[in-house]
C-alpha positions in Angstrom: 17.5 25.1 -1.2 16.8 22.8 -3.7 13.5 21.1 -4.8 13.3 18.2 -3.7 12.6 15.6 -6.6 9.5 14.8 -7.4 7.9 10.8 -6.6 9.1 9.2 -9.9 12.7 10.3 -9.1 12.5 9.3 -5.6 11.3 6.1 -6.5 13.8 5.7 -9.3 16.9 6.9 -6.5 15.4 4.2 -4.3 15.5 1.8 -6.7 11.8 1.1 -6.8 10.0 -0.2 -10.0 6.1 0.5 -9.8 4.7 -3.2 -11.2 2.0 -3.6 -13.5 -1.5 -3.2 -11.6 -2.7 -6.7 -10.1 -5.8 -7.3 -11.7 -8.7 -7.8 -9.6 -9.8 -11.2 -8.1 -13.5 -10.3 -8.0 -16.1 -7.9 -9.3 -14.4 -4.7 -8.7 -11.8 -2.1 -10.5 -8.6 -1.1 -9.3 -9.3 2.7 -8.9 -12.4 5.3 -8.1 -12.1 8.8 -9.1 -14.2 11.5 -7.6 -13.1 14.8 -8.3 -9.4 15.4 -7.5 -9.4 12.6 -5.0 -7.9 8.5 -6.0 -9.2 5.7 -4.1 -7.9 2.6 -4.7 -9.3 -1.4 -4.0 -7.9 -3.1 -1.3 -4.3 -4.6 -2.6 -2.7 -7.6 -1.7 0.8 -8.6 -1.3 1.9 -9.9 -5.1 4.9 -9.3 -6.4 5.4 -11.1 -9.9 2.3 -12.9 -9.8 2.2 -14.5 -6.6 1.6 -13.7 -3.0 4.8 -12.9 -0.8 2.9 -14.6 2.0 0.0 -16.5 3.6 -1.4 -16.8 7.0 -1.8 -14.8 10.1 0.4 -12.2 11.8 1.7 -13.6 14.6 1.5 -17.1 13.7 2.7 -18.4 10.2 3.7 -14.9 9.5 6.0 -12.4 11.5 5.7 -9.0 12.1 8.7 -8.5 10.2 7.0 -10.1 6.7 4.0 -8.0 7.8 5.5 -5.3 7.4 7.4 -6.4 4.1 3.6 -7.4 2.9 1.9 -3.8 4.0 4.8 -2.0 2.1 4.5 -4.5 -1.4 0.6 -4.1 -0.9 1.1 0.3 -0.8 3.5 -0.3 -3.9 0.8 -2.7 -5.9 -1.7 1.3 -4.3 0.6 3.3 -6.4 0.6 0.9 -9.3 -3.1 1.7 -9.4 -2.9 5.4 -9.0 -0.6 5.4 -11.9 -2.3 3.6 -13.9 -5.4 6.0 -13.2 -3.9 9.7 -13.7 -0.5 8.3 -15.6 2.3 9.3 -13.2 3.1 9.5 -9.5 4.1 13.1 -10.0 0.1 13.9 -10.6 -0.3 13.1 -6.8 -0.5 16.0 -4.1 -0.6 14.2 -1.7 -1.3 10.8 0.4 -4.8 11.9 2.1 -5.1 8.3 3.6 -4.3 5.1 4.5 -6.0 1.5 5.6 -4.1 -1.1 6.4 -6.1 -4.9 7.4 -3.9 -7.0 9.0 -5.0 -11.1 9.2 -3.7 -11.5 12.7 -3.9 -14.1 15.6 -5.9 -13.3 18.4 -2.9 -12.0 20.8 -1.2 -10.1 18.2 -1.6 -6.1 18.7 1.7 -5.0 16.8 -0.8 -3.8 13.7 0.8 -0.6 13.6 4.1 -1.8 13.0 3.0 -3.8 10.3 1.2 -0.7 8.9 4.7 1.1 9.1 5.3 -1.1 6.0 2.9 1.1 3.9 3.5 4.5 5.4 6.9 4.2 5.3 7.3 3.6 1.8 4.6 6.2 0.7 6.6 8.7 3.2 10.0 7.5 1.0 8.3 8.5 -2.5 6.1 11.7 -1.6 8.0 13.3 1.5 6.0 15.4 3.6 3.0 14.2 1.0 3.3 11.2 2.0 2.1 12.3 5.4 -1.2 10.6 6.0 -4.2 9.8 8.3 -4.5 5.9 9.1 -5.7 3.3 10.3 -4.4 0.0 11.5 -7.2 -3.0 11.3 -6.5 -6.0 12.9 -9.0 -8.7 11.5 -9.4 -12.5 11.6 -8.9 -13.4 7.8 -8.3 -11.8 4.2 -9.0 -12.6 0.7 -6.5 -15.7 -0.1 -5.3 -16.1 3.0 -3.0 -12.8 2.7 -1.7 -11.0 5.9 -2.3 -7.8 4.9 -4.2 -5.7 2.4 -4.0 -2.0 1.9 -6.1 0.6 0.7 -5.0 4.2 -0.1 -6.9 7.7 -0.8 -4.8 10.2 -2.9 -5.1 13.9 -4.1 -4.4 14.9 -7.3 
């Protein structure tokens, strides 16, 4: 059996480009070493400079663009990891994952919005993309975003 390729040539196949990291809106730095273990900041959903959305999940915003949010927010994660220890293929594996979701009151699809992140992570690491999680619903996030994500790696 073959190897299977390693995160930069998954994400290249998928036609994935890892952006710049988004600098920080506050007093805080994108990543946090400790010993062979990468936490990152909580990252919103940017893409080229601006947010993809505003609002709550389940009102202005669907599950559907949730989920689109969650998965640019676990892209902007990697951007930071990279950044930190200089390529993807440095990571062991995805040790875990929090996803915040801005949501209305009635809302309880948090989960699927979460997919967003895990699914993508899944795409670029296979089975070390396999991760504990959690799925926060909340009443509000930095800018008005949807969703923010926050991820834990081993390298």
């Amino acid at each position: 059996m073959a190897p299977s390729p390693s995160p930069e040539a998954r994400l290249a196949e998928l036609g994935i480009t890892v952006p710049e990291v988004v600098p920080p809106v506050a007093a805080y730095q994108p990543t946090a070493r400790s010993g062979n273990l990468v936490f990152t900041a909580g990252q919103l959903p940017a893409r080229d400079g601006e947010m993809i959305a505003v609002g709550k999940v389940g009102g202005e915003v669907t599950e559907e663009q949730g989920y689109e949010c969650a998965r640019q927010c676990a892209l902007n994660a990697l951007a930071a990891v990279k950044a930190e220890v200089g390529s993807l293929d440095e990571v062991k594996r995805v040790v875990k994952v929090v996803v915040f979701v801005a949501s209305t009151p009635d809302f309880t699809g948090q989960p699927k919005v979460a997919n967003g992140a895990s699914e993508l992570l899944g795409e670029v690491f296979g089975d070390a993309g396999k991760h504990a999680r959690s799925a926060v619903g909340v009443p509000v996030l930095p800018l008005d975003v949807p969703v923010e994500v926050e991820i834990v790696v081993e390298v």
